[in-house]
C-alpha positions in Angstrom: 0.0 0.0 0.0 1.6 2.8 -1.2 2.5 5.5 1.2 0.8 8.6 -0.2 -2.6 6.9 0.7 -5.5 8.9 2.1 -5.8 7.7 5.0 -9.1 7.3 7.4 -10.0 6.6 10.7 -13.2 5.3 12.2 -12.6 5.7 16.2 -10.3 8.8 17.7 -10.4 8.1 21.0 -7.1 7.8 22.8 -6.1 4.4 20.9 -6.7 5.4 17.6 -5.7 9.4 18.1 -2.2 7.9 18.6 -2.3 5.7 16.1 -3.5 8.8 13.3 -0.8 10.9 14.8 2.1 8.3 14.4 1.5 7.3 10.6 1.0 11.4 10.1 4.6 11.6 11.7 5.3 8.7 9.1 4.5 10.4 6.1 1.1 9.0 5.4 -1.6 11.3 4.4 -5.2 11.6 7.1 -7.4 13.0 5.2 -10.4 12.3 7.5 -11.6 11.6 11.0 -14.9 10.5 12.5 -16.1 9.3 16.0 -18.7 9.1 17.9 -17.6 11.5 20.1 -17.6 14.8 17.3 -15.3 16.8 19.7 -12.6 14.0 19.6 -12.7 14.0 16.2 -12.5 17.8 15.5 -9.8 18.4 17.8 -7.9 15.5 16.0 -8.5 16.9 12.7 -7.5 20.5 14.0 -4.4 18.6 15.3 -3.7 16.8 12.0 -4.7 19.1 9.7 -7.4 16.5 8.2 -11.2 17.1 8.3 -13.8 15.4 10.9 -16.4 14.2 9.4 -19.9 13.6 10.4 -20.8 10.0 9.4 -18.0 6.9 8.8 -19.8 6.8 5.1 -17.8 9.4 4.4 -14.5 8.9 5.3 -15.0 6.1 3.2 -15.9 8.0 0.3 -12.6 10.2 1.3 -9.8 7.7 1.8 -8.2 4.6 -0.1 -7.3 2.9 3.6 -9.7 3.6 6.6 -8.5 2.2 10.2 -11.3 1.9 12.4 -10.5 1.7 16.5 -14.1 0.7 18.1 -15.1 -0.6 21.3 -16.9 -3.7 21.1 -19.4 -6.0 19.0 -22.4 -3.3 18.7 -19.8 -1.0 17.8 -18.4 -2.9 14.5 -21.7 -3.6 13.7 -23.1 -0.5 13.4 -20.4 0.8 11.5 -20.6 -1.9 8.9 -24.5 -2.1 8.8 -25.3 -3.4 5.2 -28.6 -1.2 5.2 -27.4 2.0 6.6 -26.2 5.1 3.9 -24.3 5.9 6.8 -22.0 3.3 7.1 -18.7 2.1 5.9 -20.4 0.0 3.1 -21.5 2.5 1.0 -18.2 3.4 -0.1 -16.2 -0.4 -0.1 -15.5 -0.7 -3.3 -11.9 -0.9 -3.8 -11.1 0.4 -0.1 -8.9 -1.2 2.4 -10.4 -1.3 6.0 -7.9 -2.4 8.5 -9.9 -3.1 11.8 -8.5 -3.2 15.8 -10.9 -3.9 17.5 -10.9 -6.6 20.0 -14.4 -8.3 19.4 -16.1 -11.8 18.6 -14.3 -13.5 16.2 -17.3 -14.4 14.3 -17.8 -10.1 14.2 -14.2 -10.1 11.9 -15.7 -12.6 10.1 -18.7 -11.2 9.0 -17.2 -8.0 8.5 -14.8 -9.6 5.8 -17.3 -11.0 4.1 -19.6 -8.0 4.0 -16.8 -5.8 2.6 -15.9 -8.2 0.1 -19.0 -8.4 -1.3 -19.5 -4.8 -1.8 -16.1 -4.7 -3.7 -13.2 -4.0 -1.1 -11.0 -6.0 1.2 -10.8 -5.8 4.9 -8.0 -7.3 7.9 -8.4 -7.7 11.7 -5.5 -6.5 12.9 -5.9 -6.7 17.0 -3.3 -5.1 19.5 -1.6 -6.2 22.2 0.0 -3.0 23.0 -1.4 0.2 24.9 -1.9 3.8 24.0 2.1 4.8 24.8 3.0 1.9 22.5 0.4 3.4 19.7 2.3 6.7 19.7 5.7 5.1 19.3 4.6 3.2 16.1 5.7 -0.3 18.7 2.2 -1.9 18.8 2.4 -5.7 19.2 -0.3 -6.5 16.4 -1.9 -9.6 15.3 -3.7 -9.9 12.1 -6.4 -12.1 10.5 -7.7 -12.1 7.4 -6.2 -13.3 3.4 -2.8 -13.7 3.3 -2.8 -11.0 0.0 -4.7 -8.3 2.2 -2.5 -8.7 5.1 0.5 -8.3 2.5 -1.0 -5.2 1.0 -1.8 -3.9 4.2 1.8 -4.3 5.7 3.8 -1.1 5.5 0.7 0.5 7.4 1.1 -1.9 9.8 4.6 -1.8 9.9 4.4 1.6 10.7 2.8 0.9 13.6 4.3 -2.2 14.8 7.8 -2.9 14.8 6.6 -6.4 13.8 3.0 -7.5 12.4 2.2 -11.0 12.8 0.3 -12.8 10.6 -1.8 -14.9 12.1 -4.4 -17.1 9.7 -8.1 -16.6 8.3 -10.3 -14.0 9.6 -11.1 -14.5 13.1 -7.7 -16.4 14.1 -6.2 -13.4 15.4 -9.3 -11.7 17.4 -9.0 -15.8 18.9 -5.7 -14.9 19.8 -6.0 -11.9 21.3 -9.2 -12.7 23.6 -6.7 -15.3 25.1 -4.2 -12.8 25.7 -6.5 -10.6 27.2 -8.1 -13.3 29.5 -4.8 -14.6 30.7 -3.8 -11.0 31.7 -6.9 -10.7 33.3 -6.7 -13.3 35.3 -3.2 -12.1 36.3 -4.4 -8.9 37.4 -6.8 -10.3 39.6 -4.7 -12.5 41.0 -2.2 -9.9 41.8 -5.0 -7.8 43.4 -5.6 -10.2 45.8 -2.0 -11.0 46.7 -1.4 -7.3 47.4 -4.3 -7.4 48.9 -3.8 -10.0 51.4 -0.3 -8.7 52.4 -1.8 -5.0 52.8 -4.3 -6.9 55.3 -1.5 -8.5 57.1 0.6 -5.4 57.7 3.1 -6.3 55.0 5.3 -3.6 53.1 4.2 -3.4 49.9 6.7 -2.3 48.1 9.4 -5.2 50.1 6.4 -7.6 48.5 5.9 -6.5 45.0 10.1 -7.0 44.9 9.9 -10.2 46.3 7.1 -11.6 43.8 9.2 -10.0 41.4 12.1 -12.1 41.7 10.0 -15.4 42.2 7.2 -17.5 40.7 5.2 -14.6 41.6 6.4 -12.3 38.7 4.3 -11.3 35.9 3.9 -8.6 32.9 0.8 -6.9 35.2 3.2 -6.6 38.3 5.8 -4.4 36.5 2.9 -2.2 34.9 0.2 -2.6 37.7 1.5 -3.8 40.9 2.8 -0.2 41.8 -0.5 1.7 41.0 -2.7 -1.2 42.9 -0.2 -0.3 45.9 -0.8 3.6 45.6 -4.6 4.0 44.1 -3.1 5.4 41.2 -5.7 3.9 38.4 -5.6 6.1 35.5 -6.5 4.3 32.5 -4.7 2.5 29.7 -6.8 -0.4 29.9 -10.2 0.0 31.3 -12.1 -2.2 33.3 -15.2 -1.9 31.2 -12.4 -3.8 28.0 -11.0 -5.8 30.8 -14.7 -7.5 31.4 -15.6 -7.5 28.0 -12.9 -9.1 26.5 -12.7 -11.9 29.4 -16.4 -12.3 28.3 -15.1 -13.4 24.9 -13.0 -15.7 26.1 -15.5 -17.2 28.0 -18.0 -17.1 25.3 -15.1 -18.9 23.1 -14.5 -21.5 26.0 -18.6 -22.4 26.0 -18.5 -23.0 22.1 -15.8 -26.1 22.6 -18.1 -27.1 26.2 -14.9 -25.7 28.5 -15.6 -24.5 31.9 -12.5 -21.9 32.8 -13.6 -21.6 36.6 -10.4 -18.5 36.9 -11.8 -16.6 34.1 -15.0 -17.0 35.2 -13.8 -15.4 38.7 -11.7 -12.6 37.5 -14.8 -11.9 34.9 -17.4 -11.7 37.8 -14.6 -8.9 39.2 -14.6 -6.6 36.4 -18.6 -7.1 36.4 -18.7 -5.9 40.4 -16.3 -2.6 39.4 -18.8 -2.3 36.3 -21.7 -2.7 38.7 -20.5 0.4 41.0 -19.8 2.5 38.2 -16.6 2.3 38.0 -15.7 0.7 34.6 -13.6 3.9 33.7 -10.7 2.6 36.2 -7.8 0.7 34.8 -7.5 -2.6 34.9 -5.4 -2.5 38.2 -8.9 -0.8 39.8 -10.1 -4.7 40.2 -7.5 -3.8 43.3 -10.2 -1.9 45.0 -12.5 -4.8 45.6 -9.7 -6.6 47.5 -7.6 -3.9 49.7 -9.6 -3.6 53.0 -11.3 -0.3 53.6 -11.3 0.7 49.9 -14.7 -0.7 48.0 -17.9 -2.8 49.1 
C-alpha cells in the first residue's frame, strides 16, 4: 500500500488518536476523522490538519485505507450495517479497512465477508499494545484475514508495529488476542488479591511487590500494575469496562468447545462488580479496590 494513501479513521479516542498521529509523523496522508464522540474528532482533525467528518460513510468516500478503533461487537456492527447510507459500506468498493478492535471472532468474520461483497477488502489487525505503544509506532499486532490483504496492508502496519504478525483466516487473530487478554486478566486479579492479602497482614508493599518480582510470583501486570494497585493510582490504559468484555469473549469462546475456565470465570465476575458500581472507567489495576480492605464494598 503505497505511502501517499488517504488515509481514514473510524474511532479517535485515545487508541486510535495515537495511532492517526504516528502514521501522520510517518508520512502517510489523514485525510479524514470520524467518531462518535464529534469533539474527539475535531480536535484531532485541528491537530492533524485533516477534516472530521460527520458519518463513517464518508470517510469512506474520502480515503483509499480507513482504520477503524471501536469498542466492542455493537460498535463494528453499526459501522458496517449493510442497510445503513451511513455506514462504511457505502463506499467499499476498492477500499482497504484495516480493523483493531478486539471483538467476537465471528464479528471479523462477517465484517470480511460484508466488505468483500461490496467490492473491497478488509484485515483484523488486534493489538496487544497500549496507548504509549500506539504513539511510538511499537504496537504488538496480530492480524487475520487473506494472506494478500494482510500483505497489502503491511507497510501500514509496519508503521505501527515494529513487527506484524500474521496470524491465519479471519477470526484467528481476534482468537488470539481474547486469550491474551483473559490470561492478563486473570493475572491482574490475581495480583490484586495477593497485594491485597499482604496489605491486610501489615506487610510492606513495596518489600512484596520485589519479592514476587524475583519469584514465581512475577508477571507482565506486576511491573505495569502492581505499583498503581499499591498507591490507588488507576488512570486508564486499559479500562475495566475492556478488561470485562474481552474476558467475556473468552468465556464465550470456551462455552462453544463445552470448557468451563472456573479463573476466568472469577476474574470476569470482578470486572462485572467494578462495572456494577460504576466504575468501569478505572484501569485494569482498579479490580484492586475490591480486594484492599477499607477501599470498596
Amino acid at each position: 500500500m503505497a505511502g501517499n494513501s488517504r488515509i481514514g479513521f473510524v474511532g479517535v479516542g485515545r487508541m486510535g488518536a495515537n495511532m492517526a498521529r504516528r502514521l501522520k509523523e510517518e508520512g502517510y496522508v489523514i485525510r479524514s476523522v470520524h467518531d462518535r464522540n464529534s469533539k474527539n474528532a475535531e480536535s484531532l482533525a485541528q491537530e492533524l490538519s485533516c477534516e472530521a467528518v460527520s458519518s463513517p460513510a464518508r470517510v469512506a468516500d474520502l480515503c483509499d485505507v480507513v482504520l477503524t478503533v471501536v469498542s466492542d461487537d455493537a460498535a463494528m456492527h453499526e459501522i458496517f450495517l449493510e442497510t445503513s447510507p451511513n455506514s462504511l459500506l457505502a463506499h467499499a468498493k476498492d477500499r482497504l479497512f484495516i480493523n483493531f478492535a478486539t471483538v467476537n471472532p465471528e464479528v471479523h468474520v462477517k465484517v470480511e465477508g460484508l466488505v468483500e461483497r461490496h467490492g473491497g477488502a478488509s484485515l483484523e489487525a488486534l493489538m496487544a499494545s497500549s496507548i504509549n505503544q500506539a504513539r511510538e509506532g511499537t504496537l504488538y499486532l496480530m492480524c487475520g484475514g487473506k494472506k494478500s490483504v494482510f500483505e497489502q496492508a503491511h507497510p501500514i502496519l509496519h508503521a505501527l508495529s515494529r513487527k506484524p504478525l500474521y496470524m491465519g483466516p479471519a477470526g484467528e487473530a481476534a482468537k488470539i488476542k481474547a486469550l491474551v487478554n483473559m490470561v492478563m486478566n486473570c493475572n491482574t486479579a490475581a495480583l490484586a488479591e495477593g497485594l491485597g492479602l499482604g496489605d491486610a497482614l501489615g506487610l510492606n508493599l513495596t518489600m512484596l511487590r520485589k519479592v514476587f518480582g524475583q519469584t514465581g510470583a512475577d508477571s507482565r501486570v506486576l511491573e505495569t500494575d502492581g505499583e498503581d494497585m499499591e498507591n490507588q493510582d488507576h488512570e486508564c490504559y486499559f479500562s475495566s469496562a475492556h478488561a470485562a468484555k474481552d474476558s467475556g469473549i473468552a468465556l464465550n469462546l470456551a462455552r462453544t468447545v463445552g470448557l468451563k475456565l472456573p479463573l476466568a470465570q472469577a476474574t470476569f465476575d470482578q470486572y462485572q462488580r467494578l462495572l456494577k458500581a460504576g466504575k468501569g472507567e478505572l484501569d485494569k489495576s482498579g479490580v484492586a479496590e475490591l480486594v484492599f480492605k477499607g477501599r470498596m464494598k
